[in-house]
Backbone as a printed PyTorch tensor [residue, N CA C, xyz], in Angstrom:
tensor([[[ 27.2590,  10.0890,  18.7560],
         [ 28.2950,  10.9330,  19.3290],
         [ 27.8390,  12.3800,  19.4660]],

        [[ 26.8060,  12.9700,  18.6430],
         [ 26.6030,  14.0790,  18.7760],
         [ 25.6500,  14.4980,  20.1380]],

        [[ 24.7300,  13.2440,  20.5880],
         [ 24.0710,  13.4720,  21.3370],
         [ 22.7330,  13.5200,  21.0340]],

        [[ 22.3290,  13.7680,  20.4150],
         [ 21.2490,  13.5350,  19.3950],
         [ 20.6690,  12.0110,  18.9000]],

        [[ 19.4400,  12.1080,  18.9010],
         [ 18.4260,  10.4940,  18.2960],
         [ 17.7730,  10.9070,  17.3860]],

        [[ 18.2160,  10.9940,  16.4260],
         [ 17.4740,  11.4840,  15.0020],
         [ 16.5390,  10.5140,  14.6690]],

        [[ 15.2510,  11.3800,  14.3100],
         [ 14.4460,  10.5790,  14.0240],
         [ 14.3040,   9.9270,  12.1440]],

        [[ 13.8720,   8.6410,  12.2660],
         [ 13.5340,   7.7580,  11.0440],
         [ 12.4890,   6.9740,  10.5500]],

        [[ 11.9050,   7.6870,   9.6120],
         [ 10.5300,   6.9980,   9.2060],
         [ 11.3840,   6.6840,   7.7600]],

        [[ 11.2120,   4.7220,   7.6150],
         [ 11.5340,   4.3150,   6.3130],
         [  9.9620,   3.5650,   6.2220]],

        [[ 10.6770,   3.7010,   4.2740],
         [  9.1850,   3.2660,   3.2980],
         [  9.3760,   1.8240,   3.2630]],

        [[  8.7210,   1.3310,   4.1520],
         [  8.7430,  -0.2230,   3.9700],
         [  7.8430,  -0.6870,   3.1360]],

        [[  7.4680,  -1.8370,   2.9050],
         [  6.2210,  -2.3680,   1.8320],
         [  5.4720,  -3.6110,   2.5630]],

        [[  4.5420,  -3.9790,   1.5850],
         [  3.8940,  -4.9160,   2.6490],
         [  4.4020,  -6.3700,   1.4390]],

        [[  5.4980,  -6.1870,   0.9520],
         [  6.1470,  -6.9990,   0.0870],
         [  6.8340,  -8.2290,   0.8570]],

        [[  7.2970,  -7.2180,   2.2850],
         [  7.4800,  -8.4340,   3.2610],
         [  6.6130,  -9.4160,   3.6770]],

        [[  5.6390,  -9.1530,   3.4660],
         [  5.0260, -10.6770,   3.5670],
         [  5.1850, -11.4120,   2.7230]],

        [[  5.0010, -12.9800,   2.9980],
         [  4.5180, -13.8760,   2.2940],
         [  3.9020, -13.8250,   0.9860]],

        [[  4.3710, -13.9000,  -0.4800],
         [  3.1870, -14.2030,  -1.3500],
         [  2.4090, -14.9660,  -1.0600]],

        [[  1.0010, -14.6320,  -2.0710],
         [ -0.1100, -15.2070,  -2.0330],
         [ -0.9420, -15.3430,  -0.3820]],

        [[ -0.6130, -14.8210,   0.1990],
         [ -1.2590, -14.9150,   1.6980],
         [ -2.9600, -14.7470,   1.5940]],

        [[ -3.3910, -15.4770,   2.1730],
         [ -5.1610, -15.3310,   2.0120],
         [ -5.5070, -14.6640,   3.4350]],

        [[ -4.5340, -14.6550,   4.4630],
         [ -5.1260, -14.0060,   5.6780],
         [ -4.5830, -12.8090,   5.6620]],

        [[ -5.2600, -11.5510,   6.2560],
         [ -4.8420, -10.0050,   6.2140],
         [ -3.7840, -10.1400,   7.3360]],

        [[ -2.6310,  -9.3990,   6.5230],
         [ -1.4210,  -8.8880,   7.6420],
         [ -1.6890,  -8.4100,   8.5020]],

        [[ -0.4100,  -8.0550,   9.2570],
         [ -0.4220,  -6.7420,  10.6900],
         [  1.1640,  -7.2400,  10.5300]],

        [[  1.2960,  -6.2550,  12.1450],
         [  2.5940,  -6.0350,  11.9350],
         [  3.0060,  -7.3580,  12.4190]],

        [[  2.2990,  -7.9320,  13.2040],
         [  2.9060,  -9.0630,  13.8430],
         [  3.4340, -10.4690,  13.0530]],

        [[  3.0160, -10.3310,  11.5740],
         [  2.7750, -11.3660,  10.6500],
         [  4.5680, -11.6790,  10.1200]],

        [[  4.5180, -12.7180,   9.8720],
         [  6.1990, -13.4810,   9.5950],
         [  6.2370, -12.9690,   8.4230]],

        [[  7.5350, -12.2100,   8.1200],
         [  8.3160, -11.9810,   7.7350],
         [  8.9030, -13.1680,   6.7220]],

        [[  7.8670, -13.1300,   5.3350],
         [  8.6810, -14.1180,   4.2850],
         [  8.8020, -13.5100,   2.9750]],

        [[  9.5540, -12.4740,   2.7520],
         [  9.5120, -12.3500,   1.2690],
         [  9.9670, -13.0340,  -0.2200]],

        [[  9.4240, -13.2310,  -1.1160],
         [ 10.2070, -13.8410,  -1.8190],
         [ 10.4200, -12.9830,  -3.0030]],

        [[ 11.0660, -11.8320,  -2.6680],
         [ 11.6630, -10.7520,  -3.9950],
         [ 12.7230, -10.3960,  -2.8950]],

        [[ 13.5810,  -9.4920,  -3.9240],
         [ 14.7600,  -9.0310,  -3.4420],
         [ 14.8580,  -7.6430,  -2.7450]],

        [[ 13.7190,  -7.0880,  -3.3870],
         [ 12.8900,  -6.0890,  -3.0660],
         [ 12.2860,  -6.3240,  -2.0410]],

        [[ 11.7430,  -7.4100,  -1.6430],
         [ 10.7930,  -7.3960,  -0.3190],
         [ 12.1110,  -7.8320,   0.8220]],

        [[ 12.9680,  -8.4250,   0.6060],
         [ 13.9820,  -9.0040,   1.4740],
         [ 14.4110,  -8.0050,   1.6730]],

        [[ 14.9460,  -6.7780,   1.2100],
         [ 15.9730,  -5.4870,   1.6700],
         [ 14.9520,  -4.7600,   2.4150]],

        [[ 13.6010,  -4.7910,   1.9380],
         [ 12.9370,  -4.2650,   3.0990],
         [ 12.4250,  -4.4770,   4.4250]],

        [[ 12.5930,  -5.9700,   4.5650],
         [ 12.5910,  -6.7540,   6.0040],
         [ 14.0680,  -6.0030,   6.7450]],

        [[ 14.8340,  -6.3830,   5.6220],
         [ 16.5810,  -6.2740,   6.7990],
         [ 16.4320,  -5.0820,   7.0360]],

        [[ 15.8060,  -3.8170,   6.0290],
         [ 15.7450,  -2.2880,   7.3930],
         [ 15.1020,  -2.4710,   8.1730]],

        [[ 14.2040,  -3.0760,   7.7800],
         [ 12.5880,  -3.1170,   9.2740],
         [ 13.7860,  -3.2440,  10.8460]],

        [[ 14.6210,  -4.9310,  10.3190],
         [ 15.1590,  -5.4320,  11.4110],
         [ 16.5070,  -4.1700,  12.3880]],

        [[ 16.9580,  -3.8310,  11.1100],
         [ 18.1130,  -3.1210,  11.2680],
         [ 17.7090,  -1.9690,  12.6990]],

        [[ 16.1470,  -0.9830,  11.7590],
         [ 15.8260,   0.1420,  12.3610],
         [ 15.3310,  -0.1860,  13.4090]],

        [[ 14.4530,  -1.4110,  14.0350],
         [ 13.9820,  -1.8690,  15.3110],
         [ 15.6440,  -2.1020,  16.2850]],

        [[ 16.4810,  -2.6790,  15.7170],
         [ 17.7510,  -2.8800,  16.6280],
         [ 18.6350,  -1.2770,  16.8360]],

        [[ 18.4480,  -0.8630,  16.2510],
         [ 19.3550,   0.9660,  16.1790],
         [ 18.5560,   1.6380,  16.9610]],

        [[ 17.2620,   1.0740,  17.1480],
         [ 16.3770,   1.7900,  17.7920],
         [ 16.1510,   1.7470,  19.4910]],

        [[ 16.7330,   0.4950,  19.4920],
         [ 16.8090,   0.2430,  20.7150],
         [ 18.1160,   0.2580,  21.1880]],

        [[ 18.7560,   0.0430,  20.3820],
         [ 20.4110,   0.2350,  21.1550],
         [ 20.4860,   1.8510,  20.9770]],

        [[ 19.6520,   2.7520,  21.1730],
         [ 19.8670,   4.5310,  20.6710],
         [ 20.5280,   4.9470,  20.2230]],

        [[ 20.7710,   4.5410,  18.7520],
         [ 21.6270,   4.9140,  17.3870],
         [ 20.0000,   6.0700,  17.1470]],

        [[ 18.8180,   5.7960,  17.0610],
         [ 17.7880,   6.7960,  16.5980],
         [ 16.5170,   6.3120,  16.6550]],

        [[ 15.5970,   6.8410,  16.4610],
         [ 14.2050,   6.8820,  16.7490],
         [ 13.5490,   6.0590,  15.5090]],

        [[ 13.8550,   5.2600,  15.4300],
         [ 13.1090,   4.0480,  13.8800],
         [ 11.7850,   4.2930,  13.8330]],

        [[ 11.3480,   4.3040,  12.8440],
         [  9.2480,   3.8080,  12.4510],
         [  9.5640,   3.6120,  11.2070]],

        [[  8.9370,   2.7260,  10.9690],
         [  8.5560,   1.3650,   9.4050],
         [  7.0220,   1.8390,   9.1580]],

        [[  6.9550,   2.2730,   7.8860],
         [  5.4110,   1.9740,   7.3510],
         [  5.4830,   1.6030,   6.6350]],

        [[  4.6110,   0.1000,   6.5130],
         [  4.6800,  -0.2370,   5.5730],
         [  3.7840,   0.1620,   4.8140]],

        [[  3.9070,   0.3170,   3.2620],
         [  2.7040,   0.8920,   2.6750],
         [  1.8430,  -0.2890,   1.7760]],

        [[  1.1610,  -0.0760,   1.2140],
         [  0.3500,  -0.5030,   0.6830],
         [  0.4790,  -0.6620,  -0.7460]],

        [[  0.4030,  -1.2960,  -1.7100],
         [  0.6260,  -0.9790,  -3.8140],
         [  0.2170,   1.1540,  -3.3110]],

        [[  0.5820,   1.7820,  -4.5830],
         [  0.6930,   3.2740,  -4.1600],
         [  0.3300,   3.7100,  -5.4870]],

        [[ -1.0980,   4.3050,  -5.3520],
         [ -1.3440,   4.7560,  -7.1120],
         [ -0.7260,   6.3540,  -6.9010]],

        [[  0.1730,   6.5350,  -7.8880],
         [  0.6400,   7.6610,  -8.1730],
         [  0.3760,   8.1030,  -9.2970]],

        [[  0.7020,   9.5190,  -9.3600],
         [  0.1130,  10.5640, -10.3790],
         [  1.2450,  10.2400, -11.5550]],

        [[  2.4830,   9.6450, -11.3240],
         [  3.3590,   9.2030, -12.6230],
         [  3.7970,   7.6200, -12.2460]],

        [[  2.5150,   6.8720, -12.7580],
         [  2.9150,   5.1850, -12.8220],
         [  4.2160,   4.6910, -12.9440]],

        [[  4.2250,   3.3380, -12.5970],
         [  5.4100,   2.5060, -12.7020],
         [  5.2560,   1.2000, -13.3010]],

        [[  5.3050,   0.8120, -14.3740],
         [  5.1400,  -0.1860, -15.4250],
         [  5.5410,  -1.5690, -14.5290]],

        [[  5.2690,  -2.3510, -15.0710],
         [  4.1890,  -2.8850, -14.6200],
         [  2.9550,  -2.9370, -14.0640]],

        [[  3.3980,  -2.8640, -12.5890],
         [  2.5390,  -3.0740, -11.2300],
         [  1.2210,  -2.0840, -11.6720]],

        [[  2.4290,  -0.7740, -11.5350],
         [  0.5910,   0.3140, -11.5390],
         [  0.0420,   1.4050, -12.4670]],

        [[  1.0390,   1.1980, -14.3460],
         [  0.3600,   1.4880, -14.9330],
         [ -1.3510,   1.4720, -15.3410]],

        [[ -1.5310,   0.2150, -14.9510],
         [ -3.0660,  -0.0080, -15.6160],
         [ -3.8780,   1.0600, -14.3990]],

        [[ -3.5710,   0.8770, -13.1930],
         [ -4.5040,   1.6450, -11.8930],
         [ -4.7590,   3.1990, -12.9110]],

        [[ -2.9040,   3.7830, -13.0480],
         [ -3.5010,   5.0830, -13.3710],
         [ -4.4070,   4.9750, -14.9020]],

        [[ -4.6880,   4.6270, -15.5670],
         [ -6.0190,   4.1890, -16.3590],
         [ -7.2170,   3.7870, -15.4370]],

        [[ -7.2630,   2.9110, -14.5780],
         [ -8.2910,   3.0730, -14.0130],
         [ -8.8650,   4.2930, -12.9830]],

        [[ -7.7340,   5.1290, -12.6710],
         [ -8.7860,   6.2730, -11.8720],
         [ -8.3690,   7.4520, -12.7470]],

        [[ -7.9620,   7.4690, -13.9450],
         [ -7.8580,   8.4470, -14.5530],
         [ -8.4500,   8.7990, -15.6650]],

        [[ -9.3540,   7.5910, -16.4730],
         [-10.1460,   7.6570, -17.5620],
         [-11.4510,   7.3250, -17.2330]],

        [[-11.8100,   7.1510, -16.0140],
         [-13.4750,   7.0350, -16.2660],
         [-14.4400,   7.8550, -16.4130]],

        [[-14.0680,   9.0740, -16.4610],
         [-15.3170,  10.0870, -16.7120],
         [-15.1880,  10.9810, -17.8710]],

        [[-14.3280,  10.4660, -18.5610],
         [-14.2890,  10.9780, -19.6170],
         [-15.1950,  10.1470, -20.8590]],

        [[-15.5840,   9.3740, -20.6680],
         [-16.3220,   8.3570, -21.3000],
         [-15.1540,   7.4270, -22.0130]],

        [[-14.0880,   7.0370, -21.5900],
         [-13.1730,   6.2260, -22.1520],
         [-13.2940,   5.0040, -21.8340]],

        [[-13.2720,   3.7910, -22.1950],
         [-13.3360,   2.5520, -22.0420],
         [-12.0450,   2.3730, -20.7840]],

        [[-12.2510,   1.3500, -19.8550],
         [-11.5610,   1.3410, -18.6430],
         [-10.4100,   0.1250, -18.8220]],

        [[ -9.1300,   0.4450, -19.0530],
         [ -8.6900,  -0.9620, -20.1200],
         [ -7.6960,  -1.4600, -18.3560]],

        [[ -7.9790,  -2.9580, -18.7100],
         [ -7.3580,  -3.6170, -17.3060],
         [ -6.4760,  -4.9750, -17.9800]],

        [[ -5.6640,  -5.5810, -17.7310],
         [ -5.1600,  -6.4620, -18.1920],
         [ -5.1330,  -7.7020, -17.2350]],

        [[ -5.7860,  -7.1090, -16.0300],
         [ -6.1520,  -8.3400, -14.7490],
         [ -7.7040,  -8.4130, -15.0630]],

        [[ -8.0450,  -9.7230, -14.4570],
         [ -9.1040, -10.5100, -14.3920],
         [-10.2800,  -9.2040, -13.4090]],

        [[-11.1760,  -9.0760, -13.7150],
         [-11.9780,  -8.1720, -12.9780],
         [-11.9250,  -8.4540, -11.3140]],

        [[-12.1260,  -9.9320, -11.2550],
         [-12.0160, -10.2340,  -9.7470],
         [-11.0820,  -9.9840,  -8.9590]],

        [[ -9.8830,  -9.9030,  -9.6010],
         [ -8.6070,  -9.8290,  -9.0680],
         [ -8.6400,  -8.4440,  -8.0940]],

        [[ -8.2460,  -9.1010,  -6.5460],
         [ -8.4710,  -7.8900,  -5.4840],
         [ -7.0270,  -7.5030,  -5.3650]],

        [[ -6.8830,  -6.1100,  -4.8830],
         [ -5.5820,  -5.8230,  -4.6800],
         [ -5.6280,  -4.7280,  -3.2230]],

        [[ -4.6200,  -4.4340,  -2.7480],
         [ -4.2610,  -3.7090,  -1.3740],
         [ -3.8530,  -2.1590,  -1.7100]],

        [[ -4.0410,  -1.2200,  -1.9810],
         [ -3.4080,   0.0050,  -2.8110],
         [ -3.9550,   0.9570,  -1.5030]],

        [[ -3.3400,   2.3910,  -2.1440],
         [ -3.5110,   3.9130,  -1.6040],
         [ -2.9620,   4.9050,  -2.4700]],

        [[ -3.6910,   5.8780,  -2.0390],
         [ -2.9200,   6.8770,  -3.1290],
         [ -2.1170,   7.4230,  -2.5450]],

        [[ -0.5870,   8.2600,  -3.2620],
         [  0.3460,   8.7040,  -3.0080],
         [  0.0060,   9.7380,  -1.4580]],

        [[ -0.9070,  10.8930,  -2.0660],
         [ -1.2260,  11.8400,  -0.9630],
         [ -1.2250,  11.3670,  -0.1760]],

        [[ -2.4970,  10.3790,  -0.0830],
         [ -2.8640,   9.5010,   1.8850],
         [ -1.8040,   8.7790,   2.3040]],

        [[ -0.5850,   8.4330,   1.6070],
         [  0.7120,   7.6580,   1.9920],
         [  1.5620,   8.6340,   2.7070]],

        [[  1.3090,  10.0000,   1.5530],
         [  2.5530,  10.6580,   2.3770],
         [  1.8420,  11.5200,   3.4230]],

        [[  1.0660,  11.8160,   3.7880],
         [ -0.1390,  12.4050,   5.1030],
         [ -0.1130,  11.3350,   6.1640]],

        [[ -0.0520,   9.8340,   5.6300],
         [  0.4840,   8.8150,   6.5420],
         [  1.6470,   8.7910,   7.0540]],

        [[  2.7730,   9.2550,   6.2520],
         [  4.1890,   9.0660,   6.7810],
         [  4.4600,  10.0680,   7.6480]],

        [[  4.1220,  11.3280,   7.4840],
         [  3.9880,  12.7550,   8.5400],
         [  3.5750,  11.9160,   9.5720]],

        [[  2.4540,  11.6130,   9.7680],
         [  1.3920,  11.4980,  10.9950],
         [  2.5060,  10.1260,  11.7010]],

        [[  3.3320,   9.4660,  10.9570],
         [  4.0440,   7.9910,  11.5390],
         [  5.1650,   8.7760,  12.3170]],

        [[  5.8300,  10.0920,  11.5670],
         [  6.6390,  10.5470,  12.3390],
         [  6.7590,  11.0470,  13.2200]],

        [[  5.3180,  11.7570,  14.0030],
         [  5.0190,  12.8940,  14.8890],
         [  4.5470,  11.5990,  15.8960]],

        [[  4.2010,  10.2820,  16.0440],
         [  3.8720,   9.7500,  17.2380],
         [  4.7570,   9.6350,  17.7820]],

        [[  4.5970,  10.2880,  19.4990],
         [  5.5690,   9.9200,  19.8440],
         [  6.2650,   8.3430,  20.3690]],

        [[  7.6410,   8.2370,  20.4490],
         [  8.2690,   6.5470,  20.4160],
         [  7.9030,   6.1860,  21.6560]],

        [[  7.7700,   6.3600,  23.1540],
         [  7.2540,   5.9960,  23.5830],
         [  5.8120,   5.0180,  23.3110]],

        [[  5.0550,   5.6160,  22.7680],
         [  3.9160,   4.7050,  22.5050],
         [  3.7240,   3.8740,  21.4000]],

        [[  4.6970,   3.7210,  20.7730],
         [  5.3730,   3.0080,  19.9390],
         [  5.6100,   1.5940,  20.3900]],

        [[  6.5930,   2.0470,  21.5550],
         [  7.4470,   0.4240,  22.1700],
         [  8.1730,  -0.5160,  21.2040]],

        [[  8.1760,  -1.6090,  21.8720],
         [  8.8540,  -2.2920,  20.7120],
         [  8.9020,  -2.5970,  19.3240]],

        [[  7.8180,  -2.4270,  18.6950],
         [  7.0740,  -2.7350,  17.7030],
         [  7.0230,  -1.3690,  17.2220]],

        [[  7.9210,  -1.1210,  15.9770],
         [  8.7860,   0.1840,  15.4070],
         [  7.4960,   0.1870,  13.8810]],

        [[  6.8650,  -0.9930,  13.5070],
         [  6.4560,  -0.8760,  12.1830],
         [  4.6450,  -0.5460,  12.3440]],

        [[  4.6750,  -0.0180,  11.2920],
         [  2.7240,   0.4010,  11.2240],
         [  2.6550,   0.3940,   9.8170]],

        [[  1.4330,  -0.9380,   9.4130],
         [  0.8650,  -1.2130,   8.2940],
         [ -0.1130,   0.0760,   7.9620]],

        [[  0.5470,   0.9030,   6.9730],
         [ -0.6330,   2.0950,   6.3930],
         [ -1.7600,   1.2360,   5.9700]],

        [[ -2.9800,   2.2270,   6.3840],
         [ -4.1360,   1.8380,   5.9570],
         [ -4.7830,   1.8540,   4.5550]],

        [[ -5.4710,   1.0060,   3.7530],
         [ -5.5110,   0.9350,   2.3200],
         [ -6.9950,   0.6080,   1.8840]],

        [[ -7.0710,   0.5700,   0.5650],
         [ -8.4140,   0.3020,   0.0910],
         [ -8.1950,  -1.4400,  -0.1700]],

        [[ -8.8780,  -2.4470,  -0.0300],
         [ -9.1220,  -3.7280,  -0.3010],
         [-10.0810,  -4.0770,  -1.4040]],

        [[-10.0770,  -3.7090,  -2.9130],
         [-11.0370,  -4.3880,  -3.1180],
         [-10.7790,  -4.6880,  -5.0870]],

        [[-11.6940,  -5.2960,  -5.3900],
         [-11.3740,  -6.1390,  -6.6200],
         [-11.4370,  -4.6520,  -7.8500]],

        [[-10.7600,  -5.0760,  -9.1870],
         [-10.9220,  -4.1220, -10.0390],
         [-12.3800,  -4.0370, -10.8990]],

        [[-13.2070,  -5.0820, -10.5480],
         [-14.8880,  -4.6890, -10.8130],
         [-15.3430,  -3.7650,  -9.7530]],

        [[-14.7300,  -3.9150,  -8.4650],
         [-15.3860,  -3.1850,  -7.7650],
         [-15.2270,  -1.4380,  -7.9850]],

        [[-13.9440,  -1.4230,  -7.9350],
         [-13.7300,   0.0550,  -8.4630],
         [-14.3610,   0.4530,  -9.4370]],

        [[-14.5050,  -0.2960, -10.6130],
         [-15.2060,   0.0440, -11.7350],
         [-16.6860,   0.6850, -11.3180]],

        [[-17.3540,  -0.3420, -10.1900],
         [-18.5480,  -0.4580, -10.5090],
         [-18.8960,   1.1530,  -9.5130]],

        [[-17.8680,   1.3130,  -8.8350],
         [-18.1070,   2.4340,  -7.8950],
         [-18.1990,   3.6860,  -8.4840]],

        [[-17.5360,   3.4870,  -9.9110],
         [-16.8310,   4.7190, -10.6800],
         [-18.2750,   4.8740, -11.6630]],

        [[-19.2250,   4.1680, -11.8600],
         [-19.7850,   4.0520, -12.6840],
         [-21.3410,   4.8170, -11.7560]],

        [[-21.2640,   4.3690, -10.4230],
         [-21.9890,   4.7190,  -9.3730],
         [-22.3550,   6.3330,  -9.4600]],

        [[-20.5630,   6.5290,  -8.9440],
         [-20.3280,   8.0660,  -8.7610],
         [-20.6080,   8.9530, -10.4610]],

        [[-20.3220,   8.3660, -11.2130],
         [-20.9160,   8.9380, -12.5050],
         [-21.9190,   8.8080, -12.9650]],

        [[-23.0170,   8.3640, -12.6020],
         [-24.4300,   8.4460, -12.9010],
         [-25.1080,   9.1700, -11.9190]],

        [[-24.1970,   9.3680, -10.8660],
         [-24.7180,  10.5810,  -9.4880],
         [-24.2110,  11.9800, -10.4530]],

        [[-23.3410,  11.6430, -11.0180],
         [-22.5360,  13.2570, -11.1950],
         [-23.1120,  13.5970, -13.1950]],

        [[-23.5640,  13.0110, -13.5680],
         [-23.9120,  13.1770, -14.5040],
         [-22.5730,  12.7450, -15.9580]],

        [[-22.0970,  12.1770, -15.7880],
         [-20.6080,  11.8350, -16.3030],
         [-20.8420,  10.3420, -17.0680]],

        [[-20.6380,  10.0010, -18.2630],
         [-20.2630,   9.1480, -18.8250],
         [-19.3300,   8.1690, -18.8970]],

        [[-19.3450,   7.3110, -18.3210],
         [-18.2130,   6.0160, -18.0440],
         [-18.2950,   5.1590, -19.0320]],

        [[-17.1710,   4.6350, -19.7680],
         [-17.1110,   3.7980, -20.4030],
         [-16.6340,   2.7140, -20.0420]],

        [[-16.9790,   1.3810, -20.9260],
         [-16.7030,   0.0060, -20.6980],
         [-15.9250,  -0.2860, -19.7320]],

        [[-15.7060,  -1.8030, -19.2890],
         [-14.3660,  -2.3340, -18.1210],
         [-14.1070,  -3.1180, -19.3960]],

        [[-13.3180,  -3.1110, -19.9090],
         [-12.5120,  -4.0730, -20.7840],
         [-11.1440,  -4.7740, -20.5670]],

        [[-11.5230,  -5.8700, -20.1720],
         [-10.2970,  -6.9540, -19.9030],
         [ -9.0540,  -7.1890, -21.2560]],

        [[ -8.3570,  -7.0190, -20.8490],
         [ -7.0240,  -7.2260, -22.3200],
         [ -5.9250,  -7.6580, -21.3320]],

        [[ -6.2410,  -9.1400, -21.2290],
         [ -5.6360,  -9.9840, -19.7050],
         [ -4.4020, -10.2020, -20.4130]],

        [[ -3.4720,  -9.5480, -19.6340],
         [ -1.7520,  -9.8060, -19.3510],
         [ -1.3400, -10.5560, -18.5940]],

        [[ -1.0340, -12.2540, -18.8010],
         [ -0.6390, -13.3230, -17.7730],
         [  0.4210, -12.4960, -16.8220]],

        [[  1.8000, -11.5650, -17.6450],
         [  3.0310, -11.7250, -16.6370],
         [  2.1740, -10.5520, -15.5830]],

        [[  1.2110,  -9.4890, -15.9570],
         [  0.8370,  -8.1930, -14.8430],
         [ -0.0940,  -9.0850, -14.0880]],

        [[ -0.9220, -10.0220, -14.6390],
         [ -2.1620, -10.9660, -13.3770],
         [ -0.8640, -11.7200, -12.7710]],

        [[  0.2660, -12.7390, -13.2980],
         [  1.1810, -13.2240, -12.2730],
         [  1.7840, -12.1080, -11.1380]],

        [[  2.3640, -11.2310, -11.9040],
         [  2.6350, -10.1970, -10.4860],
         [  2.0800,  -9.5760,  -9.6920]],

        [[  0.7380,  -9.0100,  -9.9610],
         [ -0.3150,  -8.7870,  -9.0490],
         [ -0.8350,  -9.4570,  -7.8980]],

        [[ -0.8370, -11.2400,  -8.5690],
         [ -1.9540, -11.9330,  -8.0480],
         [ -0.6600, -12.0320,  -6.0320]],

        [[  0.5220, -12.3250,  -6.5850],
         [  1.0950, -12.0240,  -5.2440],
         [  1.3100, -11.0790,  -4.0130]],

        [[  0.7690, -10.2230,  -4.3340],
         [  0.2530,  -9.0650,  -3.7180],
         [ -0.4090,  -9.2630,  -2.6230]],

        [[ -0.1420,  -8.7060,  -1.4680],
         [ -1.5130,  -8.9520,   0.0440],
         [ -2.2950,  -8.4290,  -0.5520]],

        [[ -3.8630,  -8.8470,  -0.2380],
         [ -4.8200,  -8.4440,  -0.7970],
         [ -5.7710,  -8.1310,   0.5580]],

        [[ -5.3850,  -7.8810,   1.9360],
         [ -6.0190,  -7.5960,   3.0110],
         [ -4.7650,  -7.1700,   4.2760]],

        [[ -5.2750,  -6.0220,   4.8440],
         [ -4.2790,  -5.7870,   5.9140],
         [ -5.2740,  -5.6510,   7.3190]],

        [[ -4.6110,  -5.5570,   8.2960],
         [ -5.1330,  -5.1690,   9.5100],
         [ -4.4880,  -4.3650,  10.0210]],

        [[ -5.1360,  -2.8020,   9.6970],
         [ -4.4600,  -1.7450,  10.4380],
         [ -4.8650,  -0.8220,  10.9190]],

        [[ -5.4980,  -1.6600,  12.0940],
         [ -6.2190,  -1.1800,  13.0710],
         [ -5.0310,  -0.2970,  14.2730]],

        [[ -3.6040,  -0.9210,  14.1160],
         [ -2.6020,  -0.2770,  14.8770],
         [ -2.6960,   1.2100,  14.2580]],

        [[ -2.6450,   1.4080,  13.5180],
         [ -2.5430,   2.7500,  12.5390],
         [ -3.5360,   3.8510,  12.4580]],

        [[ -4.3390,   2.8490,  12.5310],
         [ -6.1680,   4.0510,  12.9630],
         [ -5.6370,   4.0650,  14.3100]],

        [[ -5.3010,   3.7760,  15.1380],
         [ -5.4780,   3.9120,  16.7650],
         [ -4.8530,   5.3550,  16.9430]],

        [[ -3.2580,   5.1310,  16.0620],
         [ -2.3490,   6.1630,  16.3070],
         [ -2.9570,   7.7640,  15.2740]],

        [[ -3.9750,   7.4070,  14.3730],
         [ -4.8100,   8.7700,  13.7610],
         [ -3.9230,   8.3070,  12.7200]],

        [[ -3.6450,   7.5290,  12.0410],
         [ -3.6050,   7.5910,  10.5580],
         [ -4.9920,   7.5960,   9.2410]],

        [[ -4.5340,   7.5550,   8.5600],
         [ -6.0510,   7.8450,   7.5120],
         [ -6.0730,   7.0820,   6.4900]],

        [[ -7.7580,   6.7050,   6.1560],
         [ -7.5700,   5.4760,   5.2460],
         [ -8.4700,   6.2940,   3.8200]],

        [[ -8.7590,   7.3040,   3.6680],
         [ -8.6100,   8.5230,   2.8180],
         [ -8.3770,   8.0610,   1.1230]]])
């Protein structure tokens, strides 16, 4: 009524997918969550693509990626901030998942430098397709380790141990996690994988 199409960038997740999926998402990928959490975030996806087109407002969905932040969230991503926050201090690297275990993450900054950059494209080149999978790191918690251990023998820094202290219920909730995306839509539009 005012005349106005206010614009809307919501924090979607990539929770909407399918657990356990072995093939990397995109946006085009079905829509199966099985949390309650991932289901409320499909029905905005749907909501903001239909408001968007009937010109209630300007919708964009990113979905993000797991999100290591500077103040964790128990479960999911306590252990991460231990892993990028104690390795150069010479502290033992304590994980409660299996080393192999790959996961989909980003850090807070490059999420929210992502969500700016989701809001400024313009909707035109958008079109129908309102959602963009943020771009993320893919890779196992040996690998990080082993990178951290890399960069500290370049930098002169002491890394201590990867020590497994395996938590069935944090490896069950993890292991459902996408562990690969395709977001190549997202690099196109200048997002950053940072």
């Amino acid at each position: 009524k005012s005349g106005r199409v206010p614009k809307m960038v919501f924090c979607a997740s990539c929770s909407v997918f399918p657990d356990f999926s072995a093939e990397p998402v995109s946006e085009t990928s079905r829509r199966l969550p099985s949390t309650t959490y991932g289901s409320t975030k499909a029905c905005v996806e749907l909501l903001l693509a239909n408001f968007t087109r009937r010109g209630f407002l300007d919708g964009r969905n990113s979905l993000l990626p797991m999100c290591v932040s500077w103040k964790p969230t128990p479960p999911d991503a306590d252990f991460m901030n231990n892993v990028f926050h104690t390795p150069f201090d010479g502290s033992d690297v304590v994980t409660p998942l299996h080393p192999d275990t790959r996961l989909y993450f980003n850090g807070y900054y490059s999420d929210i430098l992502n969500l700016i950059e989701t809001h400024d494209i313009p909707s035109p080149e958008l079109g129908e397709e309102r959602s963009l999978i943020q771009p993320g790191i893919s890779c196992t918690v040996q690998e990080m380790y082993d990178m951290f251990v890399k960069v500290g023998s370049r930098e002169g820094c002491r890394v201590g141990r990867l020590v497994e202290k395996w938590d069935p219920a944090a490896q069950a909730g993890l292991d459902g996690f996408c562990k690969y995306a395709d977001f190549s839509r997202a690099v196109h539009f200048g997002l950053t994988q940072e």
